[in-house]
N, C-alpha and C positions, 0 to 999 in steps of 0.2 A: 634306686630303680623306679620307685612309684614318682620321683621327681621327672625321669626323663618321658616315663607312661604319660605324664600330664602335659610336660612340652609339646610331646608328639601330638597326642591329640588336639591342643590348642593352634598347634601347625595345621592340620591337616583341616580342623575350624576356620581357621581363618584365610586358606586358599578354598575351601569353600564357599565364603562369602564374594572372594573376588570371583570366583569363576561363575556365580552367579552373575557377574557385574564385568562379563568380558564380553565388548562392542566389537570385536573385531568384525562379524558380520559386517557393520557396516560398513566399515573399511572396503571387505572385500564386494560390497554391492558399487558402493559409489565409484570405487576404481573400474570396475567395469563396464559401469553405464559409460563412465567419461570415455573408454574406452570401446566401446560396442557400438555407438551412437560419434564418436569422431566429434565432442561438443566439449575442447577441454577447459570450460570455462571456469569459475571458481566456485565452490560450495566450504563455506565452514559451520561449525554443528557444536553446539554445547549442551552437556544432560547434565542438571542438574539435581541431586537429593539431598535430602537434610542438609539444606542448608548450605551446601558447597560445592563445584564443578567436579564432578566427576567422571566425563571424559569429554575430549576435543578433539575435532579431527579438522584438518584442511588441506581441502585436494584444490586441482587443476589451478588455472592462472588468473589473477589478477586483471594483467594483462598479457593475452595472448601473442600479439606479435611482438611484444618486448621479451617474451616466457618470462613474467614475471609473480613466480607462484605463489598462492594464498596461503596467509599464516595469521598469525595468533593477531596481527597486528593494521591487516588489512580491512579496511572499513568498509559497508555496503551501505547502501537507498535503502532504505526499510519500508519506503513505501506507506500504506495504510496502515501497517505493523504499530506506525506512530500514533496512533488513534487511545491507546491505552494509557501512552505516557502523556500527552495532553489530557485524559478525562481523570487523570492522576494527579495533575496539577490541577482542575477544577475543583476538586476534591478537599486540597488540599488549602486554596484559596476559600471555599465555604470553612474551613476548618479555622482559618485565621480571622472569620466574622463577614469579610468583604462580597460575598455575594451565599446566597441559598438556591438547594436544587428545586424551589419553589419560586425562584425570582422570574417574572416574563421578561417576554420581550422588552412589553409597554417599558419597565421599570430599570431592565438593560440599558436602553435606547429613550431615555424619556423625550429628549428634542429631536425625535424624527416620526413625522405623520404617517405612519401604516396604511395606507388606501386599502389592500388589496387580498390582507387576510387581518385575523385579529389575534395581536399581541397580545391584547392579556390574559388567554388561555394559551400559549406557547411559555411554557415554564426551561428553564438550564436544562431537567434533564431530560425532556424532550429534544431537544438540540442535541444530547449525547448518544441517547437510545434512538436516532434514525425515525422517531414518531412526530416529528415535528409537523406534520402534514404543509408540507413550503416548499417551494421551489427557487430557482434561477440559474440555470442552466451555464448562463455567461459567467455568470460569475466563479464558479465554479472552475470551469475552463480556464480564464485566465489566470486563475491562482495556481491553476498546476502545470500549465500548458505555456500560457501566452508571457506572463509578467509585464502585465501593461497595465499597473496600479499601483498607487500611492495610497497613504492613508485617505486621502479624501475620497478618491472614487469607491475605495474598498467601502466607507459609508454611505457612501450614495449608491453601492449596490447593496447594500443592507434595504435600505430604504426602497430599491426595486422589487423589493421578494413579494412573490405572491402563493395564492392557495395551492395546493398540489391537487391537478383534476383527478384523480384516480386516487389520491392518496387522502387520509381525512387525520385529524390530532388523534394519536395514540394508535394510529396504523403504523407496523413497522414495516419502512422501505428505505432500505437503504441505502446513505447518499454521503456525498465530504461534506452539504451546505451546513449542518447544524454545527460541527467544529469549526469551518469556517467564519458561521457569525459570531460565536464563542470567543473566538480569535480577537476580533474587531474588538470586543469587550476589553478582553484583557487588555488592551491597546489601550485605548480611553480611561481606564481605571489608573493602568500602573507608569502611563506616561513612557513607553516603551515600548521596544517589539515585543510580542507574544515569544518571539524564540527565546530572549532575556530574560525572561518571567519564568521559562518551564526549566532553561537550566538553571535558573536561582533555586524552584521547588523541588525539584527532582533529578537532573544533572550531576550537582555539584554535591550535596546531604550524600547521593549511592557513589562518590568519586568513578563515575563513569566518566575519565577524563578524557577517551578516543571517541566522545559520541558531540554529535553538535545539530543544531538545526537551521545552521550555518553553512552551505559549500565551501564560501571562500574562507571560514574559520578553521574548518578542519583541515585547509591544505597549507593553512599557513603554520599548523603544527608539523605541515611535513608528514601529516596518516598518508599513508598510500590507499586510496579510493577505486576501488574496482571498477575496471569500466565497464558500461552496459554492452551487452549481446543478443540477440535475436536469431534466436534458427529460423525463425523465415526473411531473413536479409537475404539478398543476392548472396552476399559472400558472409555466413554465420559467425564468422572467426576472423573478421574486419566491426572495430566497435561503433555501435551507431551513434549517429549525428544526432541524435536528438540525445542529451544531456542534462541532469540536473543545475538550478546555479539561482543563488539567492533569493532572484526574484518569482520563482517556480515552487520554493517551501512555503509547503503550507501543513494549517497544523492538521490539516486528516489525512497528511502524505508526506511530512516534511524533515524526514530525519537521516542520518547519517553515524552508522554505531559498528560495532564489532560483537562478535559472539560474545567473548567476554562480557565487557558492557553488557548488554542484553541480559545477559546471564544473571547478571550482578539483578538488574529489574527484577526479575521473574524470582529470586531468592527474597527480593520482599514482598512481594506480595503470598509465597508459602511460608514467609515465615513470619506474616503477620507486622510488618513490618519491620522487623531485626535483620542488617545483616552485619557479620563477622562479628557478631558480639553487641552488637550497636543497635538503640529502636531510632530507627534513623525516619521513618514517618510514624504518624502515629496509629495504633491498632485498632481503634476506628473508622481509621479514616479507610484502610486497606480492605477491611469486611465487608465497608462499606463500597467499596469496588465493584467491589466479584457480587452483591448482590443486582438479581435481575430486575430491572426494568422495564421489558418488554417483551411480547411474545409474538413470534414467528408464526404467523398464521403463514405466509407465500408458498410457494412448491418449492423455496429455494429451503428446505429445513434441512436438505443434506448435501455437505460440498465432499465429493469423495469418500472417505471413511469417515467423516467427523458429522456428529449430530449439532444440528443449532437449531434447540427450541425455543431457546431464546436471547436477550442483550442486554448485556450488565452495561456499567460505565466503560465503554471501549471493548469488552470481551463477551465473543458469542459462549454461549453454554447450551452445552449437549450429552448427549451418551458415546460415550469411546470404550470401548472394550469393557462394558460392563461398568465403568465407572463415568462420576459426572467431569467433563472436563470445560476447563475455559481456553479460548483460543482465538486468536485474530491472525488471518494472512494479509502480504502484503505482494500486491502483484500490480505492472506494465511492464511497457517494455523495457529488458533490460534489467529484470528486478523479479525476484520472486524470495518472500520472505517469510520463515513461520516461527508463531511464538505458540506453547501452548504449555497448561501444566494442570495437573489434578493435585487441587490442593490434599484431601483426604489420605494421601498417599505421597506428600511431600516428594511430587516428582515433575520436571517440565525439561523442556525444548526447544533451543532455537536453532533455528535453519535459516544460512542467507545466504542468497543463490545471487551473480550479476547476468543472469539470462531468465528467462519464463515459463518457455512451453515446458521444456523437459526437464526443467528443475520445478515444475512442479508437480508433475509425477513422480520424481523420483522423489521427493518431498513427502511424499505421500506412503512408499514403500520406508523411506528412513523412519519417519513414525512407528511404523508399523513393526519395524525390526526392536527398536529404541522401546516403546511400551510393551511390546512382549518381553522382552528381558527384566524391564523393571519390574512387570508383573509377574513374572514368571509365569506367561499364555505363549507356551507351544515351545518351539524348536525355530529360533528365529533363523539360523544356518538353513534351512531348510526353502527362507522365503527369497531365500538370494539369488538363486538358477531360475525355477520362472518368472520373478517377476525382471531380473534383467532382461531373459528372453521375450519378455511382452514390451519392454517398454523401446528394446531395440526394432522389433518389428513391427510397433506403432510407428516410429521412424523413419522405418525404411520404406513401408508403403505412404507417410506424406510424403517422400524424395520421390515416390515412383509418380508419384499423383502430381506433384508438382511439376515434373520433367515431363508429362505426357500431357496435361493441361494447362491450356492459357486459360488465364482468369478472363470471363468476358467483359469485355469493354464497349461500354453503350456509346451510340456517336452523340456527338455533342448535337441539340434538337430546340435549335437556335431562331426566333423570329425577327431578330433585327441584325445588321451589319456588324460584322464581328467587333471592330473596335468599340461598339457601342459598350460592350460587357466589361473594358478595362478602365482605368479611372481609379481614383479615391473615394473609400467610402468608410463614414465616420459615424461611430455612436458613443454617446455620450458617456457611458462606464467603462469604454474602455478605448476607445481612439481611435486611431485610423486604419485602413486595412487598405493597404496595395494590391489593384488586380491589373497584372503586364500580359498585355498578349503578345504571345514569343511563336517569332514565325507565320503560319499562316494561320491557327487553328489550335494553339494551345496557349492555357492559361495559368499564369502562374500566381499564386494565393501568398503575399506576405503580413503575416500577426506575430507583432512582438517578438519573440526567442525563435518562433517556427518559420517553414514555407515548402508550399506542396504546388504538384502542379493538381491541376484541376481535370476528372475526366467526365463524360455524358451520362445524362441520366433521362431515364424513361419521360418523365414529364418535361412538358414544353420550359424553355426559356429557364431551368432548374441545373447546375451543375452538382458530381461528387466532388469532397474533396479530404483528402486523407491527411490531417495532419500528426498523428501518432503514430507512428508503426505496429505494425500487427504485437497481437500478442497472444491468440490463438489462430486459429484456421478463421477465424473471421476477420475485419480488415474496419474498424471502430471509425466509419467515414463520416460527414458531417455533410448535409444536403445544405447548398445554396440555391434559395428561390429567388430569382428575379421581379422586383415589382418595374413593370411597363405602364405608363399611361401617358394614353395621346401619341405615343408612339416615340414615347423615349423610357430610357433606362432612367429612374427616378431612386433607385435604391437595389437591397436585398435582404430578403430575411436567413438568419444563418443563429442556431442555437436559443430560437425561439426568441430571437430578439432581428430592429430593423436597424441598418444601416444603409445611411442616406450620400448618396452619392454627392461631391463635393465638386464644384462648376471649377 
């Protein structure tokens, strides 16, 4: 009798622990945002504690007009999400002798002349912590956007970077250039791509075998890759043209993974680097991670519910529900991605979305359900009616607003003959740029992987031009100024760099 007494209760213990650790909320949140919102794009979610996945879900489609739906196996963009696992391989690289988080520029780069700031107060992990105070804007751009680079120009836009006006060393402002020049290092040191290097240090050691910083690598495995979405496309659920692909990864945006995967990450760094038994990096190296760097002085200290006072090696840190957490997202178009975890409480999160706006609000409430239950803060059932209800009729009024307003459009405010503005114009980090005038009075902008048409802007002799698709209600345009002299087109300036017009 006192043997079945103690069954029982050990029964009734241990559906007590699960019921603490029953997600269904979320389930029934995200089935009905997909569903209240008409956006059935793909979201998959991994919670992980002590050390092991403990639950996953994956809703909507992959790809939409094939209906082909997300599962355990379906890979996303992670976007800037990537920013971790490269400061993890830096990390890891200082661990094997080969560079310190005290090496500059100067000593990065010793055969390239600096003119324009000075390298040897720019140390690694300023380049990681966003405090680099440096800029180049082009550069930048074309590693995520254009792919109009080689190893040599990628160094001779090393070599372009100058001081940041507004920004000074050990100001945090956040940018992709310091992983980007990081990048270049790695390149020069290990006689290789940087993607080779970070799946040799962190890839391959966590057997994250469906992750790559590769396009054409992971589709030669056959992963099914979710394609990107935009709810501000004409048609939301037609996948957009603009597309990730080799020459477009980069290391502070450059990756391609799955929950799982992801998962597998986020279990070493709470577990200090052990996973499934394994010290698969070392427990230095991983402390040394998650320690900060830098502090958040901007108005930007809070993105939604999450605090970021500050920036470790890739991961902001903040206050989340009373606890300290680390966390990086990753968002464009067609991409919205979250990692986050609070090591003291051996718990974290990934979220990856193949659309933006409204996967990242709902990104936002999935947290929110997902930490209350790990913490046991509130009645997470509870947050699933209004915050569906808010995020559906945030929706519904940008459809109303979008169907009742035309975006205005400036005329084009042109001082010389229109053919004058088409032509070739060329600069030296990144090459040539195609401007066609189509028709009487429109212009069309082609750079490497992209091409937009071109519309009016307020200043004289200055076009917009939109080469990334929205990703919120703003429209992330790039000003082209015309340089005129003597009464010709001589060039233009476009991302803070000139391109000269070719005869």
């Amino acid at each position: 009798m006192k043997f079945f007494v103690l069954i029982t209760i050990l029964f009734f213990c241990t559906n007590a622990v699960f019921a603490k650790e029953d997600f269904s909320a979320i389930d029934d949140y995200v089935e009905q945002v997909k569903k209240g919102t008409d956006m059935p794009s793909g979201t998959a979610i991994a919670i992980v504690k002590n050390g092991k996945i403990i639950y996953e879900g994956y809703f909507g489609f992959a790809d939409i007009q094939a209906k082909k739906p997300v599962d355990a196996d379906t890979a996303f963009y992670i976007a800037s999400t990537t920013k971790p696992f490269f400061a993890l391989s830096m990390l890891l690289m200082e661990h094997k002798g080969d560079i310190k988080d005290t090496t500059t520029m100067a000593e990065m780069f010793p055969d390239i002349k600096f003119r324009r700031f000075k390298p040897k107060k720019v140390q690694l992990q300023n380049l990681m912590s966003h405090t680099a105070g440096i800029k180049n804007p082009l550069f930048v751009a074309n590693l995520a956007y254009f792919g109009l680079h080689d190893k040599a120009r990628r160094r001779k836009s090393v070599a372009a970077i100058v001081s940041r006006n507004k920004g000074k060393l050990g100001k945090f402002v956040y940018t992709n250039l310091g992983y980007n020049v990081a990048s270049v290092w790695v390149e020069d040191t290990y006689k290789q791509d940087w993607q080779k290097t970070l799946a040799e240090l962190v890839f391959d050691p966590l057997n994250m075998s469906s992750t790559s910083a590769y396009m054409s690598e992971i589709k030669m495995k056959g992963i099914e890759v979710a394609l990107p979405y935009s709810f501000f496309s004409e048609n939301p659920k037609e996948a957009l043209s603009f597309q990730k692909k080799d020459s477009t990864m980069h290391a502070a945006g450059g990756m391609v993974s799955t929950a799982r995967d992801v998962a597998r990450f986020l279990i070493a760094e709470l577990n200090n680097g052990m996973v499934d038994g394994k010290q698969v990096f070392p427990r230095a190296v991983i402390e040394k991670s998650q320690q900060q760097l830098a502090t958040n002085n901007s108005k930007y200290r809070k993105y939604r519910d999450f605090g970021r006072d500050g920036y470790a090696w890739g991961w902001f840190i903040g206050p989340y529900k009373d606890q300290v957490m680390l966390h990086h997202f990753g968002d464009i178009a067609g991409t919205h991605a979250h990692l986050s975890f609070i090591p003291k409480r051996n718990i974290g999160l990934v979220i990856l979305n193949n659309e933006s706006w409204v996967s990242d609000a709902m990104a936002n409430t999935i947290a929110d359900i997902a930490y209350s239950i790990l913490l046991d803060k509130g009645d997470p059932d509870a947050l699933v009616k209004p915050r569906v209800q808010s995020l559906v009729s945030g929706v519904t009024k940008v459809l109303q607003n979008k169907a009742n307003e035309k975006e205005p459009v400036e005329e084009m405010n042109l001082s010389l003959d229109k053919p004058s503005y088409a032509g070739t114009f060329y600069n030296p980090l990144i090459g040539n740029v195609r401007v066609e005038l189509i028709g009487a009075d429109q212009y069309k902008f082609t750079l490497g992987e992209l091409d937009a048409m071109a519309t009016g802007h307020k200043d004289r002799n200055a076009m917009h031009v939109v080469f990334v698709p929205k990703v919120r209600t703003f429209v992330p345009d790039v000003s082209v100024r015309y340089v005129i002299k003597r009464g010709k087109v001589t060039g233009f300036r476009m991302y803070q760099a000139f391109f000269e017009k070719l005869k």
